[in-house]
Structure formats: structure tokens, C-alpha cells
C-alpha positions in Angstrom: -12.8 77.8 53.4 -9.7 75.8 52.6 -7.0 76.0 56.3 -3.4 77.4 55.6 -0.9 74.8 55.1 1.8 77.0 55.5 4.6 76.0 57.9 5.0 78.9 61.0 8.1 81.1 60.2 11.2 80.0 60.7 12.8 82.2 63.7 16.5 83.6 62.7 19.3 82.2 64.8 21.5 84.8 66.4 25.0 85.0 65.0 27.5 84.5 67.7 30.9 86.9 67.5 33.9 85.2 67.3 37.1 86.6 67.2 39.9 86.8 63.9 42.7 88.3 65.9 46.3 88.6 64.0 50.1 89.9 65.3 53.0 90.4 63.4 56.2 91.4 64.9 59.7 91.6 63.9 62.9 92.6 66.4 66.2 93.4 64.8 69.7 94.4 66.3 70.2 97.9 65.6 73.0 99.6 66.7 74.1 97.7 70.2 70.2 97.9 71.3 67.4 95.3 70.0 64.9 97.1 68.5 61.3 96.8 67.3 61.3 96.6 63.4 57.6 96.2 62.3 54.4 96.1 64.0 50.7 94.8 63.0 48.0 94.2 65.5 44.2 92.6 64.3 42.0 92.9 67.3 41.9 91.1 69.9 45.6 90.6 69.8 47.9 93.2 70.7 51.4 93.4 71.7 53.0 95.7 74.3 56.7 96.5 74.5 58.0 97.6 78.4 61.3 99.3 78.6 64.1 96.7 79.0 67.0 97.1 81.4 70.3 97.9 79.9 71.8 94.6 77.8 68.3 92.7 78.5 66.5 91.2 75.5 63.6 93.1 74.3 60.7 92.3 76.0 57.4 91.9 73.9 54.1 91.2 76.3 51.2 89.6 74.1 47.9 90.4 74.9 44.6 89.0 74.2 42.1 91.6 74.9 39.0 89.7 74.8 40.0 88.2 77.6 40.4 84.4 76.3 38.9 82.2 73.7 35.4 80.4 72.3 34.9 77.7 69.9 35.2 79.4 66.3 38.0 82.2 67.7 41.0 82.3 65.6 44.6 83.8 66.7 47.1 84.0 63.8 51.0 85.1 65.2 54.3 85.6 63.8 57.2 86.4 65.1 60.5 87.2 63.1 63.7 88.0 65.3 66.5 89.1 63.2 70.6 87.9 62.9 72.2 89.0 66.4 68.8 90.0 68.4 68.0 89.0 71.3 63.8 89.2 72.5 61.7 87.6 75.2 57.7 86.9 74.1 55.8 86.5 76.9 52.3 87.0 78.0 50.0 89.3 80.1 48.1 86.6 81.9 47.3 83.2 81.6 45.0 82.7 78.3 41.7 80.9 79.2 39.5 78.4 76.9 36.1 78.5 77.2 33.5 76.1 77.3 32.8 75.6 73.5 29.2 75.0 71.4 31.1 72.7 68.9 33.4 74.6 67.5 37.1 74.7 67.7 39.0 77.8 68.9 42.5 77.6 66.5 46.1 79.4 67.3 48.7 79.1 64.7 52.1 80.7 66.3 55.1 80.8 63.6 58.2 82.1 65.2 61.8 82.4 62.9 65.2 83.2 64.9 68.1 85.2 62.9 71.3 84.1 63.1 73.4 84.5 66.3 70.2 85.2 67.8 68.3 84.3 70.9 64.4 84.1 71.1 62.6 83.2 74.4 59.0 82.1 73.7 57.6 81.8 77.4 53.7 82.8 77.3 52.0 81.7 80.7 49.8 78.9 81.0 46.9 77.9 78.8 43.9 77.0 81.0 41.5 74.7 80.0 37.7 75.3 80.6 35.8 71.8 80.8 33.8 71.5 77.8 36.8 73.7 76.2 37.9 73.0 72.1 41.7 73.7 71.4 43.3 73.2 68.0 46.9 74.4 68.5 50.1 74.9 66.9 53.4 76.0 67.2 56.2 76.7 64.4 59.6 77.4 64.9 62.2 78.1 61.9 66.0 78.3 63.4 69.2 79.7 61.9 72.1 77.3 62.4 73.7 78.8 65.1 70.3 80.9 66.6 69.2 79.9 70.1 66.0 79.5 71.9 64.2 78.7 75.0 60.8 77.9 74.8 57.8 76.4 77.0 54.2 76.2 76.4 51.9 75.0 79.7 48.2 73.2 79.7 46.5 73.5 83.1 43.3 70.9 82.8 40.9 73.3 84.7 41.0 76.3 87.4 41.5 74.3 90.6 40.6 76.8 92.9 37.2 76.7 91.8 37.0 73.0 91.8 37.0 73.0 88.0 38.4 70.0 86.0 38.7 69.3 82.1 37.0 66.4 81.7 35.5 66.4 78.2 36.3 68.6 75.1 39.1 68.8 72.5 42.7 69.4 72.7 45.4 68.9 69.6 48.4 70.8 70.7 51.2 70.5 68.2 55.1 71.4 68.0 57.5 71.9 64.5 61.2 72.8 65.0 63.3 73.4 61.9 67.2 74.2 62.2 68.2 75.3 58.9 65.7 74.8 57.0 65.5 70.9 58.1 63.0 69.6 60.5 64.5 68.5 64.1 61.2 67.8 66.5 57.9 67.3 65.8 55.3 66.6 68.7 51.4 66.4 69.3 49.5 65.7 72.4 45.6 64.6 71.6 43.2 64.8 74.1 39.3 63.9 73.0 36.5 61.7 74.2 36.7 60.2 77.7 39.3 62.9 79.0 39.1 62.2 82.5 39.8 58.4 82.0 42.8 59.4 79.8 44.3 61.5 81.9 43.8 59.2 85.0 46.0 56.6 83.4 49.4 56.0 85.5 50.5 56.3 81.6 49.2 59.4 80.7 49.1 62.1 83.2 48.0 60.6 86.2 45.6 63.1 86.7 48.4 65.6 87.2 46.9 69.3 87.0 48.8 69.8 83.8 51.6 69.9 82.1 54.4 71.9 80.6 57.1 71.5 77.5 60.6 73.0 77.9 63.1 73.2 74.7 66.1 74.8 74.4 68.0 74.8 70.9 71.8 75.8 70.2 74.6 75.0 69.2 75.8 74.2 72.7 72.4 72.9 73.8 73.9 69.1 74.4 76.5 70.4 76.6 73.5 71.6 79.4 71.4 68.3 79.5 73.2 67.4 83.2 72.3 70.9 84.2 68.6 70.6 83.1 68.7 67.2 84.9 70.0 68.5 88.2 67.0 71.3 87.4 64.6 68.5 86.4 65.4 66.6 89.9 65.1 69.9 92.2 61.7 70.9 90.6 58.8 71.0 92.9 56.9 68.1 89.8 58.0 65.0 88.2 59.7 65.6 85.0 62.8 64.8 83.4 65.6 65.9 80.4 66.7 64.6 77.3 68.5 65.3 74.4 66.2 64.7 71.0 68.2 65.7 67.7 70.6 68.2 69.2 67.5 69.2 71.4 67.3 70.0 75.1 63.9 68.8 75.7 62.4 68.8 79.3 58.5 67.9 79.9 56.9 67.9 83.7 53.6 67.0 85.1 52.7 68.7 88.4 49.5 68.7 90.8 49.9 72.5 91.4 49.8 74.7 88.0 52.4 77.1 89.9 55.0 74.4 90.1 54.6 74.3 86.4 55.6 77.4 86.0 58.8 77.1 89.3 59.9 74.5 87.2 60.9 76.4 84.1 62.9 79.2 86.3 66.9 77.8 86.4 67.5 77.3 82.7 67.9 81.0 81.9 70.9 82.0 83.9 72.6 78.5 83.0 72.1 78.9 79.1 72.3 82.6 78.2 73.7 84.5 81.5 70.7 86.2 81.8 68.7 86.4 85.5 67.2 83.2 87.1 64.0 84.9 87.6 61.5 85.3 85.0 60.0 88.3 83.1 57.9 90.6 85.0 54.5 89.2 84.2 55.8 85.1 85.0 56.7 86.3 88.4 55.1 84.3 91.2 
């Protein structure tokens, strides 16, 4: 009797989930109050809308309820807020990478600002898992005379659990178009040897992380020596410019909470509104 030559069955891989989330959101001034417009939520994103104090912006809390991001998740926002509103975007907690198989994890963030309108774009921290894959960017579309504050922070790794980001993927990206015409464009690139690259005196000097202030307006020039005097008083090295009618402002820091002490004094000085934070930023 002739043996079998058949090969052994192949056994089925398992199919790992990944997350598809979407959010679309759009604010308008409606009668003296700033008012939500439209609302769409994909899971795992979701967007929660606290009562605002009288004459305060609207205040829209973004939530990721899967509780962070894998390689292969994707996160698709946009943000519309109409001529004369005024809205704060924030979120619920810090949003956590993951140790990635191989695959990137992808946000695409698209935010347009009316005009006379002011849009505050202040999520907290992104924290980077060693091993972690991040392909992210952010688009924002101005009116001529709309104004924004904005600041995204990378934290390479939870410190209190000696964690570091040493190897993995980051492409973090930023657009900024006044009218139709693009002003700023940036992109940090983090791959291969990570923890040589961020060891060099000229990169980050293995700062814990880092975060990206921007203010736009029409009067944005006229606040670059308080942002300085800001810059100088902020428990981490960083410093502000002016790029294209831009107030620009970037800081490295050894503690991830002085990342976030350091974007505190520009709201009062900009838009009148309180020094502090929203609720969910405070310390």
C-alpha cells in the first residue's frame, strides 16, 4: 500500500478585531449660545457634551471607548465649527498606543473654524507603548479672521512603570490652511533605533516627550512676547516663534505633567477666557 503524500492541514489563523471608529461633529452659534448642530458616532469613538458655564465655549469631551489603540485600529474625526462659535475639543483621558504586531494604528483629525470663530483643539497626551505603531495626522482649514489654540502631546512611554519607547513607529503630521492657502506644515518621524534618536542632544535629549502649541488669528503676532515670557516660566525647555502669521510654541520636558503646565497661560492672554484648563486637563 502506497503512504499519503498529503500535506497535514493547514490550521486557520485567528482574526484579530481591530477597531473602524468615526466622529463627526459640527457647533454653530445659535441665538447668543453655541450650540451642537450634528452628531455621528462609529464605535469606539464617541463624543460627550458637559453643560458649559454661562458665555464659555462649548465643551465637546472625545472618547475612545476601547480604551486606546492596536496596530490596524483606525480613528476617522471631523470637526466643523461654524462663523461666530466658539467650542473647546478636548479629551477624556490620555489615549494609549499599544504594543503593535506590525501594523500601524492610523488617526486622521480634520478640523474647519467659521468665521469670527474660536476653536480650541486640546486632547491630552498621546502615550506611546514601546513596540507602539502611530501614523498620525492633523488637518486644520481656517476662515480669515477664525482663531485657534491648539496642542497635541507624545509621551515616549508610562514612566511610572519604568516604560520607555524605544522601538516602533511614529509619523505625526500637522496641515494649517488660512483661507483656503496653506500656512504650516510639520512632521516628526520616529522609526528604527528610537532610543539612539531620541538620545541625541539634537533631537530630544531623551526628554519624556514632547508637546506642539499653535495659536492662529489675526492678532496672533501681537502675543509672541507673551508666549515667550510663558515659554521662559514653564517648568520644560521650549521656546516661541512666529511662523507665517503663526504663534508656534514647542517644549520638551522630563516629566509628561509639565507638558501639559506648560500649555496653561495662553488661554486667558489670547481669548479672555480662564487660565486654567477644561475640566478633564486639570492636574
Amino acid at each position: 500500500m502506497q503512504a499519503s503524500c498529503s500535506p497535514p492541514p493547514i490550521e486557520p489563523q485567528p482574526v484579530l478585531q481591530r477597531a473602524n471608529g468615526a466622529l463627526r461633529l459640527q457647533i454653530q452659534a445659535k441665538g447668543g449660545r453655541n450650540a451642537l448642530h450634528t452628531l455621528y458616532q462609529q464605535a469606539p469613538c464617541r463624543a460627550l457634551m458637559p453643560d458649559a458655564e454661562p458665555g464659555a465655549p462649548l465643551e465637546a469631551v472625545l472618547v475612545n471607548s476601547s480604551g486606546g489603540l492596536v496596530g490596524g485600529d483606525r480613528l476617522d474625526i471631523e470637526v466643523a465649527v461654524g462663523p461666530g462659535a466658539w467650542a473647546t475639543l478636548t479629551s477624556q483621558a490620555a489615549e494609549k498606543l499599544y504594543r503593535s504586531t506590525g501594523e500601524e494604528a492610523r488617526v486622521e483629525t480634520r478640523l474647519s473654524v467659521g468665521a469670527g470663530a474660536w476653536a480650541e483643539w486640546l486632547p491630552q497626551e498621546t502615550i506611546l507603548f514601546d513596540g507602539a505603531r502611530l501614523r498620525r495626522r492633523l488637518t486644520i482649514d481656517l476662515a480669515a479672521d477664525a482663531r485657534l489654540l491648539a496642542a497635541e502631546m507624545v509621551v515616549f512611554g508610562r514612566a511610572a512603570r519604568g516604560e520607555s519607547f524605544t522601538h516602533g513607529f511614529l509619523h505625526d503630521s500637522w496641515a494649517i490652511r488660512r483661507d483656503t492657502r496653506l500656512a504650516w506644515a510639520d512632521a516628526i518621524r520616529l522609526d528604527g533605533d528610537i532610543a539612539m534618536q531620541r538620545s541625541r542632544a539634537f533631537g530630544f535629549g531623551n526628554a519624556a516627550g514632547y508637546a506642539t502649541l499653535v495659536h492662529a488669528g489675526p492678532a496672533a503676532a501681537s502675543f509672541l512676547p507673551v508666549a515667550r515670557e510663558i515659554a521662559a516660566a514653564a517648568p520644560a525647555e521650549g521656546g516661541a516663534t512666529l511662523v507665517a502669521g503663526l504663534l508656534l510654541l514647542r517644549f520638551i520636558a522630563d516629566d509628561a505633567m509639565r507638558l501639559r503646565e506648560a500649555a496653561g497661560g495662553l488661554r486667558a492672554a489670547i481669548a479672555g477666557l480662564p487660565a486654567r484648563l477644561p475640566r478633564v486637563w486639570q492636574i
